[in-house]
C-alpha positions as a Python dict, from the first residue, in 0.01 Angstrom:
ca = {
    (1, 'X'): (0, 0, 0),
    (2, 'X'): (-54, -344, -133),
    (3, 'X'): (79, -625, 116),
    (4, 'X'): (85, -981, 84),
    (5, 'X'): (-5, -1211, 346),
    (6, 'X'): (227, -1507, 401),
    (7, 'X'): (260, -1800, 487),
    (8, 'X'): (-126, -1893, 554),
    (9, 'X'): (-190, -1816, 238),
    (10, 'X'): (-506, -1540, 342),
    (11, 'X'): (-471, -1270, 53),
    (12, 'X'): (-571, -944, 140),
    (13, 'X'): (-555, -731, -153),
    (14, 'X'): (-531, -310, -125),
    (15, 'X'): (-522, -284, 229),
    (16, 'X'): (-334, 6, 390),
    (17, 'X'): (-16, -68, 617),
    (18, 'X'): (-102, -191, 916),
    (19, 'X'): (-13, 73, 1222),
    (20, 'X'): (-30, 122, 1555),
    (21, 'X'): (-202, -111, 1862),
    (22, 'X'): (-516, -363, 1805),
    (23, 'X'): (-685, -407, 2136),
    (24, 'X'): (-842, -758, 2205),
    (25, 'X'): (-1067, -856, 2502),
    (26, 'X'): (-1096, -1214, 2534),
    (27, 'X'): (-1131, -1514, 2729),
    (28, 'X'): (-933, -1735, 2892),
    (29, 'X'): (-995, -2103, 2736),
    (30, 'X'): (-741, -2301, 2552),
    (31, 'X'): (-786, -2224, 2244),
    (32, 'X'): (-763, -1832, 2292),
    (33, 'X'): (-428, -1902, 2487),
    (34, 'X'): (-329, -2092, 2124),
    (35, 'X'): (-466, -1752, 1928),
    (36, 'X'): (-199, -1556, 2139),
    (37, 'X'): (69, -1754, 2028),
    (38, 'X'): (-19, -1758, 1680),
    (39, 'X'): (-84, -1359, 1690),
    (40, 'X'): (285, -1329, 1620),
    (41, 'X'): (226, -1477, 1256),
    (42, 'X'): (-11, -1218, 1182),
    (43, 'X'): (231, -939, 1353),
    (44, 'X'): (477, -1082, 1047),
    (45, 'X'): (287, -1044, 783),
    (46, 'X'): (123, -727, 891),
    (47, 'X'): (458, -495, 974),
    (48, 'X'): (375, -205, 1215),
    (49, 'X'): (103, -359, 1389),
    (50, 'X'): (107, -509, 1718),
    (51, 'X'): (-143, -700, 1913),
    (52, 'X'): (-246, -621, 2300),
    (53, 'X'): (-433, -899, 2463),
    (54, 'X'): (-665, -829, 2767),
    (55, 'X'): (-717, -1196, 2862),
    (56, 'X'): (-1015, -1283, 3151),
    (57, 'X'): (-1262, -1487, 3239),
    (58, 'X'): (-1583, -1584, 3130),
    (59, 'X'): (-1787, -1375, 3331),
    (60, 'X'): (-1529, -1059, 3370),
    (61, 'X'): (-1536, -1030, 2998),
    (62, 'X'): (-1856, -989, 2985),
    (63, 'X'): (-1877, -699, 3209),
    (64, 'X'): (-1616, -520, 3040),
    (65, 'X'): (-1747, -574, 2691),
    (66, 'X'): (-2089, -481, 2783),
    (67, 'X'): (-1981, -135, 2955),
    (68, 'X'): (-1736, -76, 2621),
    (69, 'X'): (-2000, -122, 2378),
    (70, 'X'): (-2295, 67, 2558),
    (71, 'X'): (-2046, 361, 2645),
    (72, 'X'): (-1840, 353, 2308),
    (73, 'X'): (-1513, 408, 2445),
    (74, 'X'): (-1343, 235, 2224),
    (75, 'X'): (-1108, 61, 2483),
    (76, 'X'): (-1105, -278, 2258),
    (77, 'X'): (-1058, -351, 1890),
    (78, 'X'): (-1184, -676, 1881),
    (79, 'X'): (-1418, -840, 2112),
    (80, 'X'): (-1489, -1200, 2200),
    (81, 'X'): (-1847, -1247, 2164),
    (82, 'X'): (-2109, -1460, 2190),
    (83, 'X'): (-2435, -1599, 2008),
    (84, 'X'): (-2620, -1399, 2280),
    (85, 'X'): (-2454, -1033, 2173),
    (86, 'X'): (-2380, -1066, 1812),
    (87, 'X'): (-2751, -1023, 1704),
    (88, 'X'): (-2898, -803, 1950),
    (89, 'X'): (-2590, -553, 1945),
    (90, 'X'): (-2562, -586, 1566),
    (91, 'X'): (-2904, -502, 1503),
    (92, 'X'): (-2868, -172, 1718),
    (93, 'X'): (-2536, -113, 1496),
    (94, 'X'): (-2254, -134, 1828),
    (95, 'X'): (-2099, -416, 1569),
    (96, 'X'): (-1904, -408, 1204),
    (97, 'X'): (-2102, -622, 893),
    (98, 'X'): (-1831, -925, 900),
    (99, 'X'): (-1782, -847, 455),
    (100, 'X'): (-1888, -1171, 274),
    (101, 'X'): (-1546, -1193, 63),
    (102, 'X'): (-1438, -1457, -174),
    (103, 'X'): (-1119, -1502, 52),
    (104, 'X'): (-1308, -1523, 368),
    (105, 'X'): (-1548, -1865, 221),
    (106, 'X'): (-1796, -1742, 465),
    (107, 'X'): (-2023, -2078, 295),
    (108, 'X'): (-1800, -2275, 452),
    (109, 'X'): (-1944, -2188, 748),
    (110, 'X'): (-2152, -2421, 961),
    (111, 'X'): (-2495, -2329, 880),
    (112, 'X'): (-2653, -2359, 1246),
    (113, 'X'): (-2303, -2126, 1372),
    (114, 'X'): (-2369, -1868, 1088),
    (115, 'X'): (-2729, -1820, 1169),
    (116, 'X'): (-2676, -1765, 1542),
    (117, 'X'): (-2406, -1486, 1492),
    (118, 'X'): (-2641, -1302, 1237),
    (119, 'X'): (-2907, -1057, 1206),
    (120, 'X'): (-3113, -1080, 920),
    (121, 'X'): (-2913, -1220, 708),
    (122, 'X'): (-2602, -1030, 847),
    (123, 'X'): (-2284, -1178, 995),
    (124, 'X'): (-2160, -973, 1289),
    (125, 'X'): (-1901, -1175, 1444),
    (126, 'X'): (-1644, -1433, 1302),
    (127, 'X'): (-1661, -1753, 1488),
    (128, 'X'): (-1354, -1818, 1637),
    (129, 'X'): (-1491, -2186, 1757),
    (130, 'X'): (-1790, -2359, 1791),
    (131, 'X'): (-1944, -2614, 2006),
    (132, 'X'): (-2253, -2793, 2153),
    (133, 'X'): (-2296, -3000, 2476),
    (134, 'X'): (-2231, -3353, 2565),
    (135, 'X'): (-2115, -3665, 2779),
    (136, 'X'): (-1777, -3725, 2843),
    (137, 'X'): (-1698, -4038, 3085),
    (138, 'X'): (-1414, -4245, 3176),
    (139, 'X'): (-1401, -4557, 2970),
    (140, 'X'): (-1205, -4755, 3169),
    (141, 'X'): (-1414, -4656, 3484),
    (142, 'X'): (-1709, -4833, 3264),
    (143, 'X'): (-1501, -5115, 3171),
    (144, 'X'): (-1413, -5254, 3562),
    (145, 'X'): (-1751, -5155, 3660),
    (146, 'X'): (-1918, -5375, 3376),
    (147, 'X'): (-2133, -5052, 3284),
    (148, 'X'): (-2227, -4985, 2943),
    (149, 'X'): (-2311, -4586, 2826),
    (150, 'X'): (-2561, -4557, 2534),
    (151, 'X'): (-2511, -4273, 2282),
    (152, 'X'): (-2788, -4041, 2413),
    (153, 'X'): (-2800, -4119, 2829),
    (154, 'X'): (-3082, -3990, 3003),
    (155, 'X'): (-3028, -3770, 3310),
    (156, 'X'): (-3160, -4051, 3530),
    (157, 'X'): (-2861, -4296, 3358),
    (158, 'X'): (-2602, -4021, 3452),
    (159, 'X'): (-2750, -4009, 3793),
    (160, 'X'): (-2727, -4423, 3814),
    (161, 'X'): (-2336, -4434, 3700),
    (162, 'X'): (-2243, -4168, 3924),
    (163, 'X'): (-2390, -4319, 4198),
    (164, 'X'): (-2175, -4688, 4113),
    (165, 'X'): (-1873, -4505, 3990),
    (166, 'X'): (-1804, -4214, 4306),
    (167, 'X'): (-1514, -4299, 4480),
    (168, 'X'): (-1410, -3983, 4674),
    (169, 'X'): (-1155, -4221, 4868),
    (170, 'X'): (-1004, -4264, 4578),
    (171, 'X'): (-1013, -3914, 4465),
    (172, 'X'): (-1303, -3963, 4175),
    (173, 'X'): (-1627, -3801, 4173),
    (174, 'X'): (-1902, -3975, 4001),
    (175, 'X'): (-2009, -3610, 3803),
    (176, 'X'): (-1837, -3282, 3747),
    (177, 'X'): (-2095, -2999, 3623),
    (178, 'X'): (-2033, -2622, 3623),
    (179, 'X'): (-2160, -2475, 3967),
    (180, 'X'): (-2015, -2137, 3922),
    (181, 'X'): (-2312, -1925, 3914),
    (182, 'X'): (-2382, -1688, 3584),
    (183, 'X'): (-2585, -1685, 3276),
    (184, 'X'): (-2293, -1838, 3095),
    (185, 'X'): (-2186, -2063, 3366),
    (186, 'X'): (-2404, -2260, 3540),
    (187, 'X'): (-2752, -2122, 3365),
    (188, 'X'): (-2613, -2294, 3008),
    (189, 'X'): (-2623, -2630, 3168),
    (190, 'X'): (-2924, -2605, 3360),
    (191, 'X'): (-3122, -2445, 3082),
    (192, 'X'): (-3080, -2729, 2818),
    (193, 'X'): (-3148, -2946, 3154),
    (194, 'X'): (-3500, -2754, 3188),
    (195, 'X'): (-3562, -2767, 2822),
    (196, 'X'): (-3566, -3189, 2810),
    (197, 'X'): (-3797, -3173, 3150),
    (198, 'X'): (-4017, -2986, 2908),
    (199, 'X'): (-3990, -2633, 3088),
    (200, 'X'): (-3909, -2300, 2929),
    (201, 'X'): (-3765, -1949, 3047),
    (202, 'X'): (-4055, -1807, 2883),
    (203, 'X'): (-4400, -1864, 2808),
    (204, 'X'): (-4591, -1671, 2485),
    (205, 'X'): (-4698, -1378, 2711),
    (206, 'X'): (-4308, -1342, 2792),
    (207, 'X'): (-4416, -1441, 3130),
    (208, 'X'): (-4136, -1609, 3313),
    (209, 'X'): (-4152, -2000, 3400),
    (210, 'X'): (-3939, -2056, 3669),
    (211, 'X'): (-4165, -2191, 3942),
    (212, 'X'): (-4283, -2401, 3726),
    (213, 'X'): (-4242, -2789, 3727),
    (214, 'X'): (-3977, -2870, 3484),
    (215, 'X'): (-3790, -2644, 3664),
    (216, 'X'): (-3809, -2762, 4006),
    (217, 'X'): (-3729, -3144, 3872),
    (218, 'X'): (-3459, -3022, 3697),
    (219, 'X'): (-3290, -2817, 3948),
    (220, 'X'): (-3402, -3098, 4206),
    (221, 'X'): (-3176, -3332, 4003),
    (222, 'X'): (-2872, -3100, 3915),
    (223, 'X'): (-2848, -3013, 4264),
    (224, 'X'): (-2886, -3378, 4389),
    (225, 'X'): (-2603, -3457, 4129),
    (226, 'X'): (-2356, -3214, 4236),
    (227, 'X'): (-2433, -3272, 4641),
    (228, 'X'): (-2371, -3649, 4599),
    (229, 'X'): (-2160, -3729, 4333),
    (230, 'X'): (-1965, -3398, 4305),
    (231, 'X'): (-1662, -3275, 4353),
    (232, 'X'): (-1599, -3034, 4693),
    (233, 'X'): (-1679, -2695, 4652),
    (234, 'X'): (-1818, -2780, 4308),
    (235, 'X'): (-2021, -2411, 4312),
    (236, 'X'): (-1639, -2247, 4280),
    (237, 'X'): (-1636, -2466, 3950),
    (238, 'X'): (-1685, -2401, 3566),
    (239, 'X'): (-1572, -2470, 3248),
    (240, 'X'): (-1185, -2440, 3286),
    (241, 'X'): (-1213, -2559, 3641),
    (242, 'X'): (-1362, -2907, 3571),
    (243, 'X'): (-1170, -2948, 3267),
    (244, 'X'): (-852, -2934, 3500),
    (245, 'X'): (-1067, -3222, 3704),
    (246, 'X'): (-1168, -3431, 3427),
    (247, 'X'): (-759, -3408, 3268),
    (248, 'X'): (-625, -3492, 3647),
    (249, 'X'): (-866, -3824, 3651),
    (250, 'X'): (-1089, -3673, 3931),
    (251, 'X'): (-1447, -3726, 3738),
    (252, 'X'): (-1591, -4018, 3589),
    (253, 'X'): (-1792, -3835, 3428),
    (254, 'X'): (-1845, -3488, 3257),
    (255, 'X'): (-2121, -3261, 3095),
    (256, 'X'): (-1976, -2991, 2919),
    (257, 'X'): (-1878, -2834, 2618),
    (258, 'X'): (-1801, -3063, 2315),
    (259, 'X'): (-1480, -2825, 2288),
    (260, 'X'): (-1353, -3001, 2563),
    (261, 'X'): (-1280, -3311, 2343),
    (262, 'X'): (-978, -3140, 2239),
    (263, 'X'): (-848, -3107, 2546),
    (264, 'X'): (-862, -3442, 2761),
    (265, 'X'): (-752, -3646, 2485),
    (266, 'X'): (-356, -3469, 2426),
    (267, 'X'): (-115, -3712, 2672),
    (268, 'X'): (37, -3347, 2741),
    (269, 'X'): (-184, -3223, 2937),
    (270, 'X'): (-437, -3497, 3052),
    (271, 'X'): (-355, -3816, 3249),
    (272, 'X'): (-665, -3961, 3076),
    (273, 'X'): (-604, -3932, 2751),
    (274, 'X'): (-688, -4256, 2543),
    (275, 'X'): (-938, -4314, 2843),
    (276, 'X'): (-1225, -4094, 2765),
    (277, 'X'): (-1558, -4192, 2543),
    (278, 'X'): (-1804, -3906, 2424),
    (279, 'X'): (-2189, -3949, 2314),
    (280, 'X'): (-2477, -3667, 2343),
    (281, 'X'): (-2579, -3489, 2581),
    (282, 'X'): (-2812, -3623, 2879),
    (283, 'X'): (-3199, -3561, 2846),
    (284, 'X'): (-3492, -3592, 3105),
    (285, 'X'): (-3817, -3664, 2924),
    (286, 'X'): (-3744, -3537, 2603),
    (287, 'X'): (-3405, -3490, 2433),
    (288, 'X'): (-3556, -3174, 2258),
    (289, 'X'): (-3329, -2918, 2331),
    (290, 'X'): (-3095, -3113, 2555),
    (291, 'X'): (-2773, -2969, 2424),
    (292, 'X'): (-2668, -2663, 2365),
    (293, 'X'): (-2523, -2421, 2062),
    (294, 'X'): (-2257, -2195, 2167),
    (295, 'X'): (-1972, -2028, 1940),
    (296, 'X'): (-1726, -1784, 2108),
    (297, 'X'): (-1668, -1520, 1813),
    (298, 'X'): (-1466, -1214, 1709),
    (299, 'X'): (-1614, -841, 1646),
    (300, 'X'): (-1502, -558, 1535),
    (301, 'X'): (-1692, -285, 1764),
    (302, 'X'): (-1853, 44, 1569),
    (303, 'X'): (-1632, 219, 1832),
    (304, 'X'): (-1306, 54, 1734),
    (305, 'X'): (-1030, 301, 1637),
    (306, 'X'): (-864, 99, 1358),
    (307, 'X'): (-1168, -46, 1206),
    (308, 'X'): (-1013, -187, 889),
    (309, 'X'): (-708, -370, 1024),
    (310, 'X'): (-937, -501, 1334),
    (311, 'X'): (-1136, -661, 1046),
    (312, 'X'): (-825, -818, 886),
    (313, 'X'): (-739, -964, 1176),
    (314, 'X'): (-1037, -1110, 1257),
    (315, 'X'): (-1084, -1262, 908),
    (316, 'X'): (-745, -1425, 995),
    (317, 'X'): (-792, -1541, 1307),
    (318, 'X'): (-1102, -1729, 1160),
    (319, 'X'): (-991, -1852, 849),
    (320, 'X'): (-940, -2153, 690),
    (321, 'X'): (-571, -2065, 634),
    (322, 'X'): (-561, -2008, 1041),
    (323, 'X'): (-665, -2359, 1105),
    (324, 'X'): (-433, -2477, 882),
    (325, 'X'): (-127, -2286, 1046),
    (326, 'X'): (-257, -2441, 1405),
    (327, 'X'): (-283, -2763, 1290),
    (328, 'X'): (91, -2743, 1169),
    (329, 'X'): (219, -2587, 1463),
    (330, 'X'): (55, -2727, 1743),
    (331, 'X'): (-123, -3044, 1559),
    (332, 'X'): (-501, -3109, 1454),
    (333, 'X'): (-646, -3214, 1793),
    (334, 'X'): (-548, -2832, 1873),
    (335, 'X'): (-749, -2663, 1597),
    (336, 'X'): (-1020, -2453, 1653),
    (337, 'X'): (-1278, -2689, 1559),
    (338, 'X'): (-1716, -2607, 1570),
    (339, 'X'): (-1718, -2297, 1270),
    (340, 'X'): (-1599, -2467, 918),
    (341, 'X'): (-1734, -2749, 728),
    (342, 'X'): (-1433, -2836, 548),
    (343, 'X'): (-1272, -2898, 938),
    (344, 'X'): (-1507, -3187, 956),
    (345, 'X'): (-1417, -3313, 590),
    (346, 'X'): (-1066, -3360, 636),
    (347, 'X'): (-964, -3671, 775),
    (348, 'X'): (-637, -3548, 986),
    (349, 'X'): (-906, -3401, 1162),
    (350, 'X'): (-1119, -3682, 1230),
    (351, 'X'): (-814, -3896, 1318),
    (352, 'X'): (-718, -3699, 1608),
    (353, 'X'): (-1011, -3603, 1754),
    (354, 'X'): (-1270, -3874, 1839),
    (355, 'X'): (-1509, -3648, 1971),
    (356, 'X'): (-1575, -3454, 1648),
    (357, 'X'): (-1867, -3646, 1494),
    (358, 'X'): (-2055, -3616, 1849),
    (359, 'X'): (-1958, -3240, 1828),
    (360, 'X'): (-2062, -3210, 1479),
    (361, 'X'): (-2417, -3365, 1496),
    (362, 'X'): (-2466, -3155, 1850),
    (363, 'X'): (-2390, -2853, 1611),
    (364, 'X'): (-2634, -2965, 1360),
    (365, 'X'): (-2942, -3086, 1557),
    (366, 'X'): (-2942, -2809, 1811),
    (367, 'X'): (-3209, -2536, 1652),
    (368, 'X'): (-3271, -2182, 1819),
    (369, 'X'): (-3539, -2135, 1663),
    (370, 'X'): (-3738, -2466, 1827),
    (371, 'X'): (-3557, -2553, 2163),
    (372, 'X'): (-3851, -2593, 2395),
    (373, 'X'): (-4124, -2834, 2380),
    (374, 'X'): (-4411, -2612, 2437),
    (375, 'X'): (-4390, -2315, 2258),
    (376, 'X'): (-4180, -2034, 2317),
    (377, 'X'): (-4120, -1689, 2188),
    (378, 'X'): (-3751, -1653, 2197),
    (379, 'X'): (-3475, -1768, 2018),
    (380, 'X'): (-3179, -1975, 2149),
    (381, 'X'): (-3113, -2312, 2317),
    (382, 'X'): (-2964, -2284, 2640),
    (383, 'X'): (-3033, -1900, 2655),
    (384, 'X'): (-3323, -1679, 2556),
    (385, 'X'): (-3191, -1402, 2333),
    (386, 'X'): (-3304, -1103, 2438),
    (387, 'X'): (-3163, -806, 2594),
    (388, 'X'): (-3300, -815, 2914),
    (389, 'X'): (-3132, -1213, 2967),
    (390, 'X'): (-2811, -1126, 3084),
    (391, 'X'): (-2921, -960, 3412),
    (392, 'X'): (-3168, -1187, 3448),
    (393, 'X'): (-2966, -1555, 3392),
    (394, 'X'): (-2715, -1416, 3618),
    (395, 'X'): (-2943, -1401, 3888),
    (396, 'X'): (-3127, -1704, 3845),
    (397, 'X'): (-2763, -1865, 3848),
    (398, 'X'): (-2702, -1692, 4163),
    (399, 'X'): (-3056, -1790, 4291),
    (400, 'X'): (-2937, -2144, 4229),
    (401, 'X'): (-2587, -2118, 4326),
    (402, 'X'): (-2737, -2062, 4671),
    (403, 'X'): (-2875, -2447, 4674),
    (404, 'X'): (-2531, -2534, 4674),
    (405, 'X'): (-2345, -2239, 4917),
    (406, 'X'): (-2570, -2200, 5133),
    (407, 'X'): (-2835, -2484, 5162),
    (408, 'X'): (-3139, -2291, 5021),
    (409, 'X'): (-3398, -2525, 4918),
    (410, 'X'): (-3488, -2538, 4555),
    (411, 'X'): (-3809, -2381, 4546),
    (412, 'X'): (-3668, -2108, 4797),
    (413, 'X'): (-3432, -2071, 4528),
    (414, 'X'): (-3690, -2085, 4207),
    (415, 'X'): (-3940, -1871, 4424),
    (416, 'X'): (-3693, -1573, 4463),
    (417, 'X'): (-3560, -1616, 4076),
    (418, 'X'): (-3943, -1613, 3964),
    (419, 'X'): (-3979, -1304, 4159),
    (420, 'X'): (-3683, -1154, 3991),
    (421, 'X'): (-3720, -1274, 3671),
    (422, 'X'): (-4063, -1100, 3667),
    (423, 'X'): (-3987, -780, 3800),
    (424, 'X'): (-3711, -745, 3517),
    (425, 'X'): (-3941, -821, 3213),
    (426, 'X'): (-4219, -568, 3431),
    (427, 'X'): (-3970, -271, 3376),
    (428, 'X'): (-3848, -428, 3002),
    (429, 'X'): (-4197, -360, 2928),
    (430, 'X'): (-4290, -725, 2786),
    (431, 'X'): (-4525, -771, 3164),
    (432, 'X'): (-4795, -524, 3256),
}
């Protein structure tokens, strides 16, 4: 039967009546919290269907997405994805061709977010939202201290203001950073770290770098960082963690996620909104690759048992119409911002988000496909896609995690990952 879907304005012409349960796995940041609300909008307009939400973190959703989609159980609908999965489990055809509709505008896309989610040309997951790295700090911390940040600080600048502005007395810590170990926790700061020391997870005989200089300066200086200027326990702490630090006033300053920007600036839920100044992301000796690219997207698995109304919801959820019914209900510092350019063209946007042009040109300068300064033969920024990096970030980030746990020294730490790192790619088959 024909339906009409209103409201937002999406149309979705000859569809069949929506039945039955849709399935989603996802994570637990803001804006997915905001996606559950809205859900009940597309429940309207799509009578019969109903949405289940298995909601976890970061590192838990992995798991259970990985073991779905290798076993094809089918237990989700839609996944939450990543730049890392969508072209490696598209290409072995685990994931549903996102169709390139006229309703859909998938060229409104940003370019750099469409490319990572692809495979040969191929869209395999909707991005839900986008981001790249930067600098968050206290401006009013700046202000009494006389300090002045530039627009593109280098790590060694970061490490000089968190030394003037730590006050644990007071309850501020010069620097928040993820600590929490994992290859999308504490590995996707520390690799874009590595990358502007000049390092590399991989050289052109795919044989792994970790002992290698870069490394051990930039590890040196994260752990330094987080040992004097951090916060207590900081290896406990990721995204969501140090976003409840930074909102509470308890870091002066904060490399993260430009997503964040969203977040510390709404009076509702941040006693430093008003307060908070953003430029790019720190570098060490190069500011090639010194961000990152990252876009948390939806997928309809091969193994999904309602196929066609996953897909319609996932063409919702990441529409322009869906944006639009956000920024109505909860306001436009709320919107999923990082995936469209017409979010960056409109000027309610702009208004209430400060942040955004920092976030956009992050987007836009970060490039996959040249992230290292010597040259490298994967793909990705502050990851290296290939299979086999999953196992293996996770246990450098554990490797590293140690530093901070359990006072192992850093090339201990690098010694051990090196050793790991290369026994992995010796049974992938890239070492001999």
């Amino acid at each position: 039967m024909k339906q009409r879907v209103l409201a937002i304005g999406l149309l979705c012409a000859c569809v069949h009546a929506l039945g039955g349960e849709l399935r989603t796995a996802t994570v637990n940041n803001g804006h997915m919290i905001t996606m559950q609300r809205m859900g009940a909008e597309f429940e309207r307009t799509h009578p019969g269907t109903r949405l289940t939400w298995v909601t976890m973190e970061e590192g838990a959703l992995r798991q259970q997405i990985a073991t779905d989609i290798a076993t094809r159980k089918g237990r989700f609908d839609v996944m939450t994805i990543g730049v890392l999965e969508a072209p490696i489990w598209g290409r072995r055809g685990w994931l549903r061709p996102v169709p390139d509709d006229p309703a859909y505008q998938a060229f409104d896309l940003l370019p750099a977010i469409r490319q990572s989610l692809s495979d040969n040309g191929v869209l395999y997951a909707s991005p839900f939202y986008g981001e790249s790295s930067m600098t968050l700090y206290r401006t009013d911390l700046f202000k009494a201290a006389g300090l002045s940040m530039p627009s593109q600080p280098t790590w060694e600048q970061i490490k000089g203001f968190a030394a003037r502005l730590h006050q644990p007395a007071k309850g501020v810590y010069g620097l928040c950073l993820r600590g929490k170990p994992g290859w999308g926790e504490n590995m996707t700061l520390i690799t874009p770290m590595v990358n502007s020391f000049g390092g590399q997870w991989f050289n052109m005989d795919w044989r792994p770098q970790l002992d290698t200089r870069p490394w051990l300066d930039a590890v040196r200086l994260y752990t330094e960082l987080l040992n004097r200027y951090g916060p207590p326990a900081a290896v406990a702490n990721g995204y969501n963690e140090n976003l409840v630090l930074f909102s509470e006033g308890r870091c002066a300053m904060w490399v993260d996620a430009s997503v964040a920007g969203g977040f510390v600036n709404r009076p509702q839920g941040s006693r430093v909104a008003g307060k908070v100044g953003f430029v790019r992301a720190p570098y060490g000796t190069s500011p090639k690759g010194a961000h990152w690219l990252w876009a948390w997207a939806l997928a309809v698995p091969t193994s999904s048992r309602q196929p066609d109304e996953a897909m319609a919801f996932v063409k919702w959820a990441t529409s322009k119409a869906y944006i639009d019914l956000v920024a109505r209900s909860e306001g436009w510092s709320a919107v999923p911002s990082g995936t469209r350019l017409s979010t960056y063209a409109n000027p309610a946007f702009i208004k209430a988000n400060p942040h955004a042009e920092v976030e956009r040109q992050g987007i836009a300068s970060a490039d996959p496909n040249d992230s290292t300064v010597p040259p490298s033969p994967y793909t990705g920024v502050q990851l290296a896609v290939i299979p086999e990096f999953q196992a293996i970030g996770t246990a450098v980030g554990q490797q590293i995690a140690a530093i901070l746990s359990e006072g192992v020294s850093v090339e201990d730490a690098l010694g051990r990952a090196q050793q790991a790192a290369e026994r992995k790619m010796r049974e992938a088959g890239y070492l001999k």
